[in-house]
C-alpha positions as CSV (number, residue, x, y, z in Angstrom):
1,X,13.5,-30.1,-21.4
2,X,10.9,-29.6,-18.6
3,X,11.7,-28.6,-15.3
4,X,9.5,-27.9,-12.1
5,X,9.5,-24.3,-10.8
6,X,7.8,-23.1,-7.4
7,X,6.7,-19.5,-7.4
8,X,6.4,-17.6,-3.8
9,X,5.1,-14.2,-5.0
10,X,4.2,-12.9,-1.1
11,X,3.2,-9.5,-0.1
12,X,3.1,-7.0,-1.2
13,X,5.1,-5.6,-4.6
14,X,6.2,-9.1,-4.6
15,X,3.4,-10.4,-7.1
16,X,4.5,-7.3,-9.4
17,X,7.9,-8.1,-10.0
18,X,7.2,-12.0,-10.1
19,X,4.9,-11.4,-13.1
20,X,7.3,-9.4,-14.7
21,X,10.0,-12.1,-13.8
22,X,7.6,-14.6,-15.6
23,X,7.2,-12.9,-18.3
24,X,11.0,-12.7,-19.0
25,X,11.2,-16.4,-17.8
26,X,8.7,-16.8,-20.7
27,X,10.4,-15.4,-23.4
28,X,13.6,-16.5,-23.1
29,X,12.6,-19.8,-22.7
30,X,10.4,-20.4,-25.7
31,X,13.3,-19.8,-28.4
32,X,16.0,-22.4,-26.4
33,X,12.8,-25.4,-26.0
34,X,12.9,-24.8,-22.4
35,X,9.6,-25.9,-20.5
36,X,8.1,-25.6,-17.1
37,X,5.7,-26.6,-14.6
38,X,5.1,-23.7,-12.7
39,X,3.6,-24.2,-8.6
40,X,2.1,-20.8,-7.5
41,X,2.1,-20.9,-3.7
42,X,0.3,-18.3,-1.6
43,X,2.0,-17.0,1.3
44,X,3.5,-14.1,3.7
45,X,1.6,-11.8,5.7
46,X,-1.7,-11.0,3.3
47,X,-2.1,-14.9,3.5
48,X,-1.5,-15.1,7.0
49,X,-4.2,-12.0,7.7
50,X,-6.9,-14.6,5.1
51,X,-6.7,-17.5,6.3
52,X,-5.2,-17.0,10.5
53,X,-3.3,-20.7,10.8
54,X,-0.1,-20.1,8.8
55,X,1.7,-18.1,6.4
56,X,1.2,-20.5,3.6
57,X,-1.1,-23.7,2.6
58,X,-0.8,-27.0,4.5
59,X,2.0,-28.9,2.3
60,X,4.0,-26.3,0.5
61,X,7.3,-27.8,2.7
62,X,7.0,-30.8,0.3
63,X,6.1,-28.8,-3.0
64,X,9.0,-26.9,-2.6
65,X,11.4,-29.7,-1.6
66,X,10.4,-31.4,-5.1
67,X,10.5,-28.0,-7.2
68,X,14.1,-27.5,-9.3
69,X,13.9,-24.2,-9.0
70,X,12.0,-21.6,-6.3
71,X,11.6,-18.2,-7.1
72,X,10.4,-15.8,-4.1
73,X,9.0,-12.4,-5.0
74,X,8.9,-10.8,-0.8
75,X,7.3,-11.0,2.1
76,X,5.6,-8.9,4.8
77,X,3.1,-7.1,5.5
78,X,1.7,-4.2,7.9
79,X,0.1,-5.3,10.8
80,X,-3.6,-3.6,10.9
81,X,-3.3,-3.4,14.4
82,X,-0.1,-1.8,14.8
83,X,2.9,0.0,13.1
84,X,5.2,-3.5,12.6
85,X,4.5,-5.9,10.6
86,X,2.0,-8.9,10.9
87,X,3.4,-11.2,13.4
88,X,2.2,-15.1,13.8
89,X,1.0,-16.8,17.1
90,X,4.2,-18.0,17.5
91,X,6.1,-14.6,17.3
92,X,7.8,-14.9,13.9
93,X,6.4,-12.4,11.2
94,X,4.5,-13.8,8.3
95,X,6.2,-14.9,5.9
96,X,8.8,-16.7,8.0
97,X,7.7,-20.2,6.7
98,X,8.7,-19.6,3.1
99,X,11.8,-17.3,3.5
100,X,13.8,-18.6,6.9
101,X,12.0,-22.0,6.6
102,X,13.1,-23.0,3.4
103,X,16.7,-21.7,4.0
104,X,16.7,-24.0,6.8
105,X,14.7,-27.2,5.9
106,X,16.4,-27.2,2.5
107,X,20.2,-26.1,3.6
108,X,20.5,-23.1,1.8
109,X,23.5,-22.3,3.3
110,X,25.0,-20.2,1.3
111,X,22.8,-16.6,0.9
112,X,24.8,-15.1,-2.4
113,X,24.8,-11.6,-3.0
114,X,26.3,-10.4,-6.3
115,X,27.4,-6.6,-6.1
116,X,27.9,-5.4,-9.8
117,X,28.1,-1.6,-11.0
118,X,26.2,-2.1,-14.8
119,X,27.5,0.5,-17.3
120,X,24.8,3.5,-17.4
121,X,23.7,2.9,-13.5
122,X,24.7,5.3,-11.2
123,X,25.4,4.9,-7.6
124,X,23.5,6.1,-4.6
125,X,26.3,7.6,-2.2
126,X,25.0,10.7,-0.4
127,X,21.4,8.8,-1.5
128,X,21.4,10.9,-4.9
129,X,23.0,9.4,-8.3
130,X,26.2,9.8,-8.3
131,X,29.0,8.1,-10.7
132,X,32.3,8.6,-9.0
133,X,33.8,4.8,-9.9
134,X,33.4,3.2,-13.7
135,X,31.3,0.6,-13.5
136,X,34.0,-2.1,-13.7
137,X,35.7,-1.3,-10.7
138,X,32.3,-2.4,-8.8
139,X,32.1,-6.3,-9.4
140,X,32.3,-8.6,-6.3
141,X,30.3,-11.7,-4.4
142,X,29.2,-11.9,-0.9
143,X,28.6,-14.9,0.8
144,X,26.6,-14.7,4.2
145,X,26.0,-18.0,5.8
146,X,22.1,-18.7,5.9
147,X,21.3,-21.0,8.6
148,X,22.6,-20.0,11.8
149,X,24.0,-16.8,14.0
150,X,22.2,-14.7,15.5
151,X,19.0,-16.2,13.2
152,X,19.2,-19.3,15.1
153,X,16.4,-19.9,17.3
154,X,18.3,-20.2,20.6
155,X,17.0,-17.1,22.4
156,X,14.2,-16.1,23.9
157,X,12.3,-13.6,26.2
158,X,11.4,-13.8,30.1
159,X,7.8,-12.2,30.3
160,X,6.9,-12.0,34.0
161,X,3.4,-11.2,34.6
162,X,3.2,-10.6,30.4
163,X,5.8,-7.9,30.2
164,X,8.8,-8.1,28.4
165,X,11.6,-8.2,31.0
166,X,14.7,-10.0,29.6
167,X,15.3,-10.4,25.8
168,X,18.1,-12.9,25.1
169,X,19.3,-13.3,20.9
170,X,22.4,-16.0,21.1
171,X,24.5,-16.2,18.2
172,X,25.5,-20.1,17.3
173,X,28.2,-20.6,15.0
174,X,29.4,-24.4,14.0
175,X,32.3,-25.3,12.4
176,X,30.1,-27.6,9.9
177,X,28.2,-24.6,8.7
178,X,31.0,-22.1,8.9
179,X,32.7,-24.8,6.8
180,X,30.1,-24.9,4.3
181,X,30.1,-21.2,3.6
182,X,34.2,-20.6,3.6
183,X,34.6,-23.5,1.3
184,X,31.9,-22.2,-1.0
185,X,33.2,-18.6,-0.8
186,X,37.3,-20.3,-2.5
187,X,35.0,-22.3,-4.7
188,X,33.1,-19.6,-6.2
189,X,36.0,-17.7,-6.4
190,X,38.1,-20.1,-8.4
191,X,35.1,-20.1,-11.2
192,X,35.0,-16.7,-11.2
193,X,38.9,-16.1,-12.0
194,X,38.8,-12.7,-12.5
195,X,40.2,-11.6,-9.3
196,X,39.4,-8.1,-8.1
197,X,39.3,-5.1,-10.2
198,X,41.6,-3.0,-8.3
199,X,45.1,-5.8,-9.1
200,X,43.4,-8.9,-10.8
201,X,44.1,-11.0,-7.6
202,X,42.2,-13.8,-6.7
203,X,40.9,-12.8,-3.3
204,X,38.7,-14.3,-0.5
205,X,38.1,-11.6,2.6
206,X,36.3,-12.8,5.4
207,X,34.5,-10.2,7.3
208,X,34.6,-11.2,11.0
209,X,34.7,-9.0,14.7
210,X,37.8,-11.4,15.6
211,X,39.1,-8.5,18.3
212,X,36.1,-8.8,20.7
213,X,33.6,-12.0,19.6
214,X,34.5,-15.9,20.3
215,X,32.4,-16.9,17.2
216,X,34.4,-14.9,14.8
217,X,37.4,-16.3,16.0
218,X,36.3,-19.7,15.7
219,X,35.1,-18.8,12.3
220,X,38.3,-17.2,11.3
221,X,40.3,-20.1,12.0
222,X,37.9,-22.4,10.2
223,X,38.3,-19.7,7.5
224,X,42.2,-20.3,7.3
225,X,42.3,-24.0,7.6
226,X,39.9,-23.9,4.9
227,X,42.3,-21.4,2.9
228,X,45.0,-23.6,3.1
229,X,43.5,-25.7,0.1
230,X,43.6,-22.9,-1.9
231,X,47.1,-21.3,-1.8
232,X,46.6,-19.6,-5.5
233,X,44.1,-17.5,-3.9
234,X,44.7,-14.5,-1.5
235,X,43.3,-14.8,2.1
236,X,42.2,-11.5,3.5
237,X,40.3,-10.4,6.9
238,X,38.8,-7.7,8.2
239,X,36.8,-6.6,11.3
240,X,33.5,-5.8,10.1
241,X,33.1,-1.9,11.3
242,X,36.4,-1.2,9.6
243,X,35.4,-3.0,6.1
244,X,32.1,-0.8,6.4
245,X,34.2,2.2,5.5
246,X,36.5,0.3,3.6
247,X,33.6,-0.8,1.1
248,X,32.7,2.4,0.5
249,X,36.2,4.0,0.0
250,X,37.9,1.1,-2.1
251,X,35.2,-1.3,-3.4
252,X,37.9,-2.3,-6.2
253,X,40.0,-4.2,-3.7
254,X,37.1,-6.8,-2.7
255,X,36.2,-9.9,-4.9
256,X,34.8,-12.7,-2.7
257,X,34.1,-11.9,0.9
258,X,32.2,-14.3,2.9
259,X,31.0,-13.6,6.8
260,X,28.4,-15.1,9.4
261,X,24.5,-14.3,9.4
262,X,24.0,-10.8,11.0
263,X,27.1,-9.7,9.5
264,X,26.0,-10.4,6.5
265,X,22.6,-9.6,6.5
266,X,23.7,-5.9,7.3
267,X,26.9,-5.3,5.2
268,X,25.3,-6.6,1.9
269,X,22.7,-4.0,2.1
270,X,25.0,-1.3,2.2
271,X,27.1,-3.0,-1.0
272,X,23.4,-2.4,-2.5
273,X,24.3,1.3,-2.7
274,X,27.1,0.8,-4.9
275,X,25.3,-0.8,-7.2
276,X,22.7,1.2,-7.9
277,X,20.0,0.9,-4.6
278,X,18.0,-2.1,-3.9
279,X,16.1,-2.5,-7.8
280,X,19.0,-4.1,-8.5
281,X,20.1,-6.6,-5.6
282,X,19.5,-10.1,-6.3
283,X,19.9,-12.6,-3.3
284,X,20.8,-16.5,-4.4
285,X,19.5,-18.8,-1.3
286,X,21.8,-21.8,-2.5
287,X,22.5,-25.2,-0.8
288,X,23.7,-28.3,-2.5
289,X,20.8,-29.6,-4.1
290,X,18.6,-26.6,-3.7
291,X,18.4,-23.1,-4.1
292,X,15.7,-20.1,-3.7
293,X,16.6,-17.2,-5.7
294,X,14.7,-13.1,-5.1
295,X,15.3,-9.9,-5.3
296,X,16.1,-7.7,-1.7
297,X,14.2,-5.1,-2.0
298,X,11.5,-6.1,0.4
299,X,7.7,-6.2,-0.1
300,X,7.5,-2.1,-0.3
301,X,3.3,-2.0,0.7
302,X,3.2,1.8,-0.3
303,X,4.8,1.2,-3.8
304,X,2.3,-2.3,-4.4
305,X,0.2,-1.9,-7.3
306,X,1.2,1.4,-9.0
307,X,3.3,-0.7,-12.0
308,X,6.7,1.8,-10.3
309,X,9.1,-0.7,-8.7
310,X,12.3,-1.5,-10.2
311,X,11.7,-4.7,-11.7
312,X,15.2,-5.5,-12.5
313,X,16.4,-6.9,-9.8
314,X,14.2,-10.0,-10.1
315,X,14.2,-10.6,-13.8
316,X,18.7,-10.8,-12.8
317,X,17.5,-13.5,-9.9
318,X,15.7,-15.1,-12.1
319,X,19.1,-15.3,-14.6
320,X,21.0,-16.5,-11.8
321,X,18.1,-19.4,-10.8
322,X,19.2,-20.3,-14.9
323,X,22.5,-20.5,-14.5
324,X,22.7,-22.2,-11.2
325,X,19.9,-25.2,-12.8
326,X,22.5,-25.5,-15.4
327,X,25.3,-26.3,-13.6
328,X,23.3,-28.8,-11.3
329,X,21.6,-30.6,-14.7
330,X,24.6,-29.8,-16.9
331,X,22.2,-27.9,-19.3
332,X,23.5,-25.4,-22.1
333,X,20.3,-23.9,-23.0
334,X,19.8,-23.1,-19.0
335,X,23.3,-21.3,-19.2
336,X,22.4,-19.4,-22.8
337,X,18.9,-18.5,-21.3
338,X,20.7,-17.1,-17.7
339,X,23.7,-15.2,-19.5
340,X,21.2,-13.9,-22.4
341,X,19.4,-12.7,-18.9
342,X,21.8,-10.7,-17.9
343,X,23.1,-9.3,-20.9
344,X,19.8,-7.8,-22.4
345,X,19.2,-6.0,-18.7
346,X,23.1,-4.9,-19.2
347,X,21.7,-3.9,-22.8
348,X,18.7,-1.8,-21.1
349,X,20.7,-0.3,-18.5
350,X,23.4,1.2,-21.2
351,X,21.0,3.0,-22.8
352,X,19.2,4.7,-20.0
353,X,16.2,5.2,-22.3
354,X,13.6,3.0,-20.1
355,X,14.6,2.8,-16.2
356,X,12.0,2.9,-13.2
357,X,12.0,6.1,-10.6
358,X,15.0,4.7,-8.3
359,X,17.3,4.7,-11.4
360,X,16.8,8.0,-12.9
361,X,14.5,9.8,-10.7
362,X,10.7,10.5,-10.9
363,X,10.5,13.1,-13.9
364,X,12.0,10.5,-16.3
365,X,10.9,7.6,-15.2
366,X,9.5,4.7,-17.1
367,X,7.0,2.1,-15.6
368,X,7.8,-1.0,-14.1
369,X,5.9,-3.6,-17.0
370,X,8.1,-0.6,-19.7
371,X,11.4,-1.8,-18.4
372,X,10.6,-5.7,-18.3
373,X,9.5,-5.3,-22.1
374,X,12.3,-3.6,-22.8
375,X,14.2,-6.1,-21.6
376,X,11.9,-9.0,-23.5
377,X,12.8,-7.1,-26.9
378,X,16.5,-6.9,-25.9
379,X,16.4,-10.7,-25.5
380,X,14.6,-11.5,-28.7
381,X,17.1,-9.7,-30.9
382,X,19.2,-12.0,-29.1
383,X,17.2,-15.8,-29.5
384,X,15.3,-14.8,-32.8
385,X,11.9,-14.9,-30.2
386,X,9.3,-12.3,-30.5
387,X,8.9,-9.3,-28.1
């Protein structure tokens, strides 16, 4: 079967790790008769500091509305000029077309964030490896919602005489969107059925500021009403600077916790810590009938083209792109190639033999294209391919 795939490599590291994403996409496709078209587009801030009009080519809207599948690598880049990064005419950075435009012209509502602890990865508390929890106890979803909050473009700046006087960020929340994400939060939940590690229960927890903030309200109570369709599973709450410390201290409580934008945005980058650092965080932009899948770690400039960065966590967001194609086209080989995905980085990861720098520190550290063939020969011992 041939499906259409659109690439956004970006700035950056991002080409690095979406070679090395292709070239596990490769060989786990070949054995299962999986084919693709593959659409490379150009973009983020190095394209924008080319070419001066946009952060990607005239038309790539449409090429990725058509793709199946889009697969972003990162973007942004430093600005020559100054210490941020390279910011468009019209004030967003560059890379803002492919990454927030896509979320929003394609209704990618629902920004995914699996938080796993992997047998043989240690986690990053007091920013050293540490292994305080087995790695079972770690194993929950977030759901942030991806089109709205405090991302919506609703504020502004007042500029009197060309100085910045008055910045205004207002934070929109709807009860259609806020729908879409607390409804997708119980479903994902009830496919998972595993409940949370710490008692096996079932268990949604939204992560709101319903003390102080109007919006979390509202979205609290769309969270219930919601919830009510759903009485095998648990409904749970908690104010967000509270569940900060509560992540930390109990992570084997949580399961599926869904919250707004901002809220999101921050606490899923701390859940990063507990499962190994940012190599391994894999972000799932999914909508209805289309879905962007990358890795979190950012662009990383200093690290780009020293073969170092973890390479992991895209070669698992390219799994997850499998497994969520096969659902939508009811395709087994798409779910064999996904899950063999996962367990051949699982494989890698238990033996500890060939990890990058941020797993096991510089002194015994492998390169990135070392890991990704390690994990190409864990997966053809798997599908009878060839490494």
């Amino acid at each position: 079967m041939a499906y259409t795939l659109v690439t956004l490599a970006g700035d950056g590291t991002g080409p690095e790790v979406m070679a090395e994403g292709m070239r596990v996409l490769h060989a786990v496709s070949e054995p299962l008769g999986i084919s693709w078209d593959i659409d490379d587009i150009a973009c983020g801030g190095q394209y924008y500091l080319e070419h001066g009009d946009s952060d990607w080519p005239e038309g790539s809207e449409q090429r990725c509305a058509k793709a199946d599948l889009i697969l972003l690598g990162a973007v942004g880049w430093p600005d020559p000029n100054g210490s941020g990064p390279v910011l468009m005419s019209n004030g967003h950075m560059a890379g803002h077309s492919p990454v927030i435009g896509n979320r929003l012209r394609l209704n990618l509502y629902a920004n995914v964030r699996p938080v796993k602890l992997y047998e043989g990865v240690q986690h990053r508390i007091h920013g050293a490896h540490k292994q305080v929890w087995e790695p079972g106890r770690v194993d929950m979803v977030f759901l942030r919602e991806n089109t709205e909050g405090l991302y919506a473009p609703t504020g502004g700046k007042l500029e009197p005489g060309g100085k910045t006087d008055v910045a205004i960020d207002t934070r929109v929340i709807t009860r259609r969107a806020s729908e879409q994400i607390i409804r997708h939060a119980f479903e994902l939940c009830k496919r998972r059925g595993t409940g949370a590690p710490k008692d096996g229960k079932m268990r949604v927890t939204a992560i709101v500021k319903d003390n102080v903030l109007h919006g979390c309200q509202f979205f609290r109570d769309v969270f219930f009403e919601i919830g009510e369709e759903y009485p095998e599973i648990e409904k749970d709450t908690a104010i967000v600077d509270a569940f900060t410390q509560w992540l930390i201290g109990q992570p084997e409580y949580y399961d599926v916790c869904v919250t707004t934008n901002m809220f999101g945005d921050i606490v899923t980058d701390l859940a990063s810590v507990l499962q190994g650092g940012m190599g391994m965080a894999v972000g799932c932009n999914v909508g209805d009938d289309h879905a962007m899948f990358e890795p979190i770690h950012g662009s990383a400039p200093k690290h780009a083209g020293k073969d170092k960065v973890n390479p992991i966590a895209m070669i698992l967001a390219t799994g997850e792109s499998l497994r969520w194609l096969a659902d939508k086209k009811d395709d087994a080989n798409l779910r064999k190639a996904g899950d063999s995905i996962e367990e051949a980085v699982k494989a890698v990861l238990a033996k500890g033999e060939t990890l990058t720098y941020d797993l096991v520190g510089n002194e015994r550290a492998s390169k990135m294209s070392e890991v990704t063939s390690a994990i190409i020969v864990e997966l053809a011992s798997r599908l009878g391919g060839h490494a």
